[in-house]
C-alpha positions as CSV (number, residue, x, y, z in Angstrom):
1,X,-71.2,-157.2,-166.4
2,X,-68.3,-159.5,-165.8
3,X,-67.9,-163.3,-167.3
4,X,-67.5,-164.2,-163.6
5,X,-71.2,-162.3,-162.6
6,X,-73.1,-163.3,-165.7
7,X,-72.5,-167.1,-164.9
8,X,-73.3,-166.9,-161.2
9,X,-77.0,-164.7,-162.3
10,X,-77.4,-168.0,-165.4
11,X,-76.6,-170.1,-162.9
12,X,-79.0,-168.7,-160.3
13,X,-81.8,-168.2,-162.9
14,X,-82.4,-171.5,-163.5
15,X,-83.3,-171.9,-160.2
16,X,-85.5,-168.9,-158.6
17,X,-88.8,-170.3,-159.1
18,X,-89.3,-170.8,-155.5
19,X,-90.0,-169.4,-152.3
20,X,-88.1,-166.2,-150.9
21,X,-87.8,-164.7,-147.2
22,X,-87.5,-161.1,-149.7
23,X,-88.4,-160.7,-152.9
24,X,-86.8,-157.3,-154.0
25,X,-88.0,-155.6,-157.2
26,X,-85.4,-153.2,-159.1
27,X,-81.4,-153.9,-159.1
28,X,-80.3,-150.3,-158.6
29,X,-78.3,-149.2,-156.1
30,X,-81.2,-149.5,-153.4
31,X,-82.5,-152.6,-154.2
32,X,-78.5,-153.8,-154.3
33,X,-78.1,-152.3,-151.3
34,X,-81.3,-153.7,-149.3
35,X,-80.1,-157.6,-150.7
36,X,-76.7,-157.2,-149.8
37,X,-77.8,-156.4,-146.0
38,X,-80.9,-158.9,-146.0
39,X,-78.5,-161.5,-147.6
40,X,-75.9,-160.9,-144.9
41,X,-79.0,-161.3,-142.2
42,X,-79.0,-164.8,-143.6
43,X,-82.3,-164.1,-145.2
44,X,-83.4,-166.0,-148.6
45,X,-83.4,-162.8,-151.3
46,X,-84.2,-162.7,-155.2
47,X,-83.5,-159.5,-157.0
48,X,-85.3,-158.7,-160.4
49,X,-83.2,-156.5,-162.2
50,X,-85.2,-155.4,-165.4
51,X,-81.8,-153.6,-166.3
52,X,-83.6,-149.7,-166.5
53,X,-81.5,-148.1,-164.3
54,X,-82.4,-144.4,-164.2
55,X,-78.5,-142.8,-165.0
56,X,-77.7,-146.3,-167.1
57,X,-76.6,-143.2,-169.5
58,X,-74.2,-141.3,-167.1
59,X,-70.6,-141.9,-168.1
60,X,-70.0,-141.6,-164.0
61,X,-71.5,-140.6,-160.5
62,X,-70.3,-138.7,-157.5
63,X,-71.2,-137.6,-154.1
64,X,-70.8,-141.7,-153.1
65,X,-68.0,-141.7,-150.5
66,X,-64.9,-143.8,-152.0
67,X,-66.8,-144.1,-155.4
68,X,-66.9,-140.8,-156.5
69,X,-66.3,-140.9,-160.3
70,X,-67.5,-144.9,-160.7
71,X,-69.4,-145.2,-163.6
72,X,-72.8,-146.0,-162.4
73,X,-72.9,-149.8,-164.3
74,X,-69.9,-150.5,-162.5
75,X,-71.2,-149.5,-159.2
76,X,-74.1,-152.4,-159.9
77,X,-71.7,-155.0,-161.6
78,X,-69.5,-155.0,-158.0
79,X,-73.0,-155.0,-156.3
80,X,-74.1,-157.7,-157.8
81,X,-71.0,-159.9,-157.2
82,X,-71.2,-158.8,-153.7
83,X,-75.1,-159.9,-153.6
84,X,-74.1,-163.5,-155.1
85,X,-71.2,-163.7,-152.7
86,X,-73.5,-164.1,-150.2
87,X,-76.1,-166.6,-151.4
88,X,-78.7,-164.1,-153.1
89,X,-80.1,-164.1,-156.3
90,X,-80.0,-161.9,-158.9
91,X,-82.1,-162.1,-162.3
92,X,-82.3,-160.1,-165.3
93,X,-86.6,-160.2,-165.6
94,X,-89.3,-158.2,-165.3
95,X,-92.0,-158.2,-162.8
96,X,-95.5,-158.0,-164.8
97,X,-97.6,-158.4,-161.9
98,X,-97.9,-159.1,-158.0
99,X,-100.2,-160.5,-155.9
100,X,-101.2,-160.8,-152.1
101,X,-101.7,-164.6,-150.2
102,X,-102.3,-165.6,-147.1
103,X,-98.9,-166.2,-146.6
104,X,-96.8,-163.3,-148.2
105,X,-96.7,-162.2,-152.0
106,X,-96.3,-163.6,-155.5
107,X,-94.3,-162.4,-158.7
108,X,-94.7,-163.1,-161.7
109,X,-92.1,-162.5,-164.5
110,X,-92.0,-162.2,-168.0
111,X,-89.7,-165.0,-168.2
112,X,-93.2,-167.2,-166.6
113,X,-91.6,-167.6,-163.6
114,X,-93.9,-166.7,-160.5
115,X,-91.5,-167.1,-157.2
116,X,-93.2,-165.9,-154.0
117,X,-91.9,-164.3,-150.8
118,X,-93.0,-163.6,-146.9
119,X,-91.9,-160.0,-147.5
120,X,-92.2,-157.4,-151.0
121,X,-89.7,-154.6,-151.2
122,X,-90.0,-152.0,-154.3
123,X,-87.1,-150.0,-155.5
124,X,-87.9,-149.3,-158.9
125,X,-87.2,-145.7,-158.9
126,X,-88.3,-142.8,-161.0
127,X,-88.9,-141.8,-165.0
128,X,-87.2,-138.4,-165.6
129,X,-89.9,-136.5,-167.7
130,X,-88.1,-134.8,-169.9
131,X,-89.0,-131.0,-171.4
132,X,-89.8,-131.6,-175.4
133,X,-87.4,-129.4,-176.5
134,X,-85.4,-131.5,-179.6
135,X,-82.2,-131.9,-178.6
136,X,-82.8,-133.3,-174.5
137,X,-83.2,-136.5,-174.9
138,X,-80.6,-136.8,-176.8
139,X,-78.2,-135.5,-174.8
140,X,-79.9,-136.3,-171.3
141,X,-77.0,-137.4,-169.4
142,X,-74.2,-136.5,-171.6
143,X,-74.0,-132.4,-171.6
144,X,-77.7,-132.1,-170.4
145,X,-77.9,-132.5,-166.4
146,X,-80.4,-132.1,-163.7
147,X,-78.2,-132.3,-160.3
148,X,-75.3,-129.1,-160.0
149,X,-73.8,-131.6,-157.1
150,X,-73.1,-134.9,-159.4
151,X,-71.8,-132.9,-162.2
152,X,-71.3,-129.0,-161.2
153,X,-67.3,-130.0,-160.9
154,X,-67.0,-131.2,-163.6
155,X,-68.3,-128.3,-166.2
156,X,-67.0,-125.7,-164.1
157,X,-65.8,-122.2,-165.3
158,X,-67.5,-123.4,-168.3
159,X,-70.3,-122.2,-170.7
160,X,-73.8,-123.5,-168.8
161,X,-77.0,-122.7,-169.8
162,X,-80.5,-123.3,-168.0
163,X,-83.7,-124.0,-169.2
164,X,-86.5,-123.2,-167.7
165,X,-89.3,-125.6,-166.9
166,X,-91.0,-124.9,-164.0
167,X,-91.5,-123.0,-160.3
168,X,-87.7,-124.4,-159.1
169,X,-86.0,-123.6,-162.4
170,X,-84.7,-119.9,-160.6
171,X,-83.6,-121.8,-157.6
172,X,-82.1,-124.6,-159.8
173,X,-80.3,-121.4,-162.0
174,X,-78.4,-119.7,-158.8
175,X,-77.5,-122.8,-157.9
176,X,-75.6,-123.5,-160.8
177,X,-74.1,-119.8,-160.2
178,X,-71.7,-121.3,-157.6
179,X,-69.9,-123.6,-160.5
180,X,-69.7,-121.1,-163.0
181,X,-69.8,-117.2,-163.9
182,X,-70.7,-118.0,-167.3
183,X,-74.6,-118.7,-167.1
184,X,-77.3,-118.4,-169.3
185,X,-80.9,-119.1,-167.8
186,X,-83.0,-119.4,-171.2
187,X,-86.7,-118.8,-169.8
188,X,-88.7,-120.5,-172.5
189,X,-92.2,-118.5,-171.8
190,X,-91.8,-119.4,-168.3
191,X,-92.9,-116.8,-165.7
192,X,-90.2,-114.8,-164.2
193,X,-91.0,-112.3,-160.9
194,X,-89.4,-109.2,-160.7
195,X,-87.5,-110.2,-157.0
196,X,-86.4,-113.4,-158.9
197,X,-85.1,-111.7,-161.9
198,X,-83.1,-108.9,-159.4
199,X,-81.3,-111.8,-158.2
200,X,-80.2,-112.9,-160.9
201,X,-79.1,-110.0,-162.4
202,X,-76.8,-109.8,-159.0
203,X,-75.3,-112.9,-159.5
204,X,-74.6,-111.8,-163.2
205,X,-76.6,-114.6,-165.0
206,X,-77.9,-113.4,-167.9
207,X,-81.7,-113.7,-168.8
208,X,-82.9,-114.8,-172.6
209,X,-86.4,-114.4,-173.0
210,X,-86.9,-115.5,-176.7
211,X,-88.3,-119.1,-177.5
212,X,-85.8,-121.9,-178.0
213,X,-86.2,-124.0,-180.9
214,X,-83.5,-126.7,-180.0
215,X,-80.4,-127.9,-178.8
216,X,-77.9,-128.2,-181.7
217,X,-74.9,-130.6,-181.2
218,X,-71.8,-131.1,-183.1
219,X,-70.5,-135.1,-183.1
220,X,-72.5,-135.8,-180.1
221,X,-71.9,-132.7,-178.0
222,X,-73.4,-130.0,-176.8
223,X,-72.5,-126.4,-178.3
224,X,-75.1,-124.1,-178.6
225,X,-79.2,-123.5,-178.2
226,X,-80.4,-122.4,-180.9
227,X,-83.7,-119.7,-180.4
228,X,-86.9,-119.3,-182.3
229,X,-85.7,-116.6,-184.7
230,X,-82.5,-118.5,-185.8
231,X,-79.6,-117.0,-183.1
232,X,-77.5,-119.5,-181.7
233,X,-76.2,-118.9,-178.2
234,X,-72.8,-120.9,-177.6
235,X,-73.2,-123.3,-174.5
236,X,-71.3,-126.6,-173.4
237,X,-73.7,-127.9,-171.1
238,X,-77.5,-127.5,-169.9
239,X,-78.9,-128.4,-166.8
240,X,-82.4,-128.7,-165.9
241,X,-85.1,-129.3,-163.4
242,X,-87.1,-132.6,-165.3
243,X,-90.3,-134.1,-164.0
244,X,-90.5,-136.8,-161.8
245,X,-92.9,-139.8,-162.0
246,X,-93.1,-142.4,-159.5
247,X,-92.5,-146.1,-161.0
248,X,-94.7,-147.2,-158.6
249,X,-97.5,-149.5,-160.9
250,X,-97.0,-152.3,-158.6
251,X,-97.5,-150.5,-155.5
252,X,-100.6,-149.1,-157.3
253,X,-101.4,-152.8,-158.0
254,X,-101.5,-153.7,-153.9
255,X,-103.3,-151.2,-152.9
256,X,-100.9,-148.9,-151.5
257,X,-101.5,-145.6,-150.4
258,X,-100.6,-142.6,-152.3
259,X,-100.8,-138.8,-152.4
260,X,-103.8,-137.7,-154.3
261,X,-102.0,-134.4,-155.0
262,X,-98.9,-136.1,-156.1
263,X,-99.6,-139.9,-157.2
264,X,-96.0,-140.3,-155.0
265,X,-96.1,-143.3,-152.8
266,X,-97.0,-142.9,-148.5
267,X,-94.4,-143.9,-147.0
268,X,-93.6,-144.5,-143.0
269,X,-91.1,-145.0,-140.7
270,X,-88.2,-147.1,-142.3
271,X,-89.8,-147.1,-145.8
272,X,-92.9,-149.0,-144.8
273,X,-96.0,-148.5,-147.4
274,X,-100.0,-149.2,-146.1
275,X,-99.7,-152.8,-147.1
276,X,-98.3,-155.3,-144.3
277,X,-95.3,-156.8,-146.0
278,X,-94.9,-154.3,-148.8
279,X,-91.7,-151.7,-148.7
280,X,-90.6,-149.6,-150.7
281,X,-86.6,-147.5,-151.1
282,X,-84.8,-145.3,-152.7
283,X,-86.1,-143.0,-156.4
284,X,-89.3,-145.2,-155.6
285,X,-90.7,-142.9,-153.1
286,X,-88.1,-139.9,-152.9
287,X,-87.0,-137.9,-156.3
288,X,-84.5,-135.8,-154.3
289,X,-82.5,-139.2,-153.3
290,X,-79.2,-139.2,-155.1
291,X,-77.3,-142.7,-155.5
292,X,-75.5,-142.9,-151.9
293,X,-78.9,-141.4,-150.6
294,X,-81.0,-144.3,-152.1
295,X,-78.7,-147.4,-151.2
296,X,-78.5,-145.4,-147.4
297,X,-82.2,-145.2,-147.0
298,X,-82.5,-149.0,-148.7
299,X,-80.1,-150.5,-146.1
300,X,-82.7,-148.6,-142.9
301,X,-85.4,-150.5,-145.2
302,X,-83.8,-153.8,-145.1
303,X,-83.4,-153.5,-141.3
304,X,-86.4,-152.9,-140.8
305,X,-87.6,-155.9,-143.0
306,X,-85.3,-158.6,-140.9
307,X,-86.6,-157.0,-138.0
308,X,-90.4,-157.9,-139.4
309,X,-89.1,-161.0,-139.9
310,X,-87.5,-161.8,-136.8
311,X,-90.9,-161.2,-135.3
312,X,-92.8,-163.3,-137.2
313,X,-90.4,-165.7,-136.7
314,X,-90.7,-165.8,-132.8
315,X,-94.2,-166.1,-133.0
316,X,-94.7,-168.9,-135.6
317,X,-92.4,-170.6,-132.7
318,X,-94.1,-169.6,-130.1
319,X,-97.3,-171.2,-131.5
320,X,-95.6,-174.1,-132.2
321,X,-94.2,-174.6,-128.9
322,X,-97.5,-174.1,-127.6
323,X,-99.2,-176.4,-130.3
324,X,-96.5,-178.9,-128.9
325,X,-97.2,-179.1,-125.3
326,X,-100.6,-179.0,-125.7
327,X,-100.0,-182.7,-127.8
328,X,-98.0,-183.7,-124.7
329,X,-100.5,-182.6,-122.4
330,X,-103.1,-184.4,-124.0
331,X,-100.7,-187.6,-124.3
332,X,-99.6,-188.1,-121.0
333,X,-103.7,-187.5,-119.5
């Protein structure tokens, strides 16, 4: 984060402990996003940025029209700045806990500061489950990807290798066909059907059925994966297909409704949740959502939020109007 950025966030901590049109929890791209349009509406917004981005590890993104290549921390410090530039706040905290009132929601924060807000949105994305295979998480968004789009490019013609973990692995495996002829799908005990396994032996991939016992790296890179019974296969990069868990606590917390198959968050039209006043955008509620997906479907959100607003606006001043004539009416009888 920039001198300039950091100040502007000290100098708006010391004063968030009061009440918001928005309170927006997670400082990702959606939750940037939504604040930078709410803000703009002229609406009151406080961001809690815990700082746990999900690709806080990727050296850089792409697919994001004119930022293709941005390293992802960047993308948030210019987000920020555009945030502050128009009256919102942005805190590094973390939300513990949020409650319902009769008149909209409060947060409270680590730091001990509970501010409250007429409206809740919740964009605090996903936790990548990762396969315990030695070697992953170590190298989780440095040579070991999930997404062939944000990072195909880069590796291709190059030695790949993927690893199966699940139902989508095969899919994810031709996928990564189209970047590179040089593909090694390493099965891992996972189940392989005999129309699955025709197409990949069409596409040329070549099948390794033995165990792996770990990724082995040389100064921080990837270059082989090493099996059960010692052989190393040479490989530059691994992609994957990771769990996905919901970071939805606080949702869970309200009340909102969720998928008893899944545990994912229901979500309606312009990311509403079952809870009046409680939204929710972006990794939050959709694991396929890349970064410009997630800031798209957070700025739809944040429409939809002014709009809720708006109305709630127009009556509280309808009632007031009314509430005044009436006084008059009674004055002048």
């Amino acid at each position: 984060m920039s001198t300039e950025t950091t100040e502007s966030t000290e100098t708006a901590d010391q004063h968030y402990d009061q009440r918001y049109d928005v309170i927006i929890i997670g400082g990702g791209p959606a939750g940037l996003s939504a604040a930078l349009m709410l803000t703009r509406a002229r609406r009151r917004v406080l961001v809690v940025d815990a700082h746990a981005q999900r690709n806080a590890k990727a050296g850089h993104m792409h697919g994001y029209l004119s930022r293709d290549g941005m390293p992802p921390l960047e993308l948030l410090e210019v987000g920020r700045e555009e945030v502050l530039s128009y009256g919102g706040v942005v805190v590094t905290d973390f939300a513990e806990r949020v409650e319902r009132t009769a008149s909209g929601f409060t947060v409270t924060l680590a730091s001990g500061c509970v501010p409250t807000a007429r409206q809740l949105l919740i964009t605090t994305g996903l936790t990548d489950v990762l396969p315990d295979v030695p070697g992953v998480a170590e190298l989780w968004a440095r040579d070991v990807h999930v997404c062939p789009y944000c990072h195909g490019w880069e590796v291709r013609d190059g030695a790949l290798a993927t690893l199966a973990t699940g139902p989508m692995s095969t899919h994810h495996t031709l996928l990564l066909r189209q970047w590179s002829a040089d593909l090694v799908y390493f099965l891992d005990g996972q189940p392989l059907d005999d129309a699955d396994r025709a197409k990949l032996r069409a596409r040329g991939i070549t099948v390794e059925e033995r165990p792996v016992e770990r990724l082995v790296e040389n100064e921080g890179r990837l270059t082989g994966v090493e099996l059960a019974d010692g052989t190393v296969v040479a490989r530059e990069t691994l992609f994957l297909v990771p769990g996905f868990r919901s970071n939805n606590a606080l949702l869970d917390s309200l009340g909102c409704d969720s998928d008893p198959e899944t545990g994912w968050p229901v979500v309606g039209p312009g990311g509403r949740t079952s809870v009046a006043g409680v939204w929710v955008a972006g990794n939050v509620a959709d694991p396929s959502a890349g970064v410009i997906a997630a800031a798209g479907s957070a700025t739809i959100t944040a429409g939809q939020i002014n709009a809720a607003l708006v109305e709630a606006d127009v009556e509280a001043d309808l009632k007031a109007d009314l509430a005044a004539g009436l006084e008059t009416a009674g004055k002048s009888a």
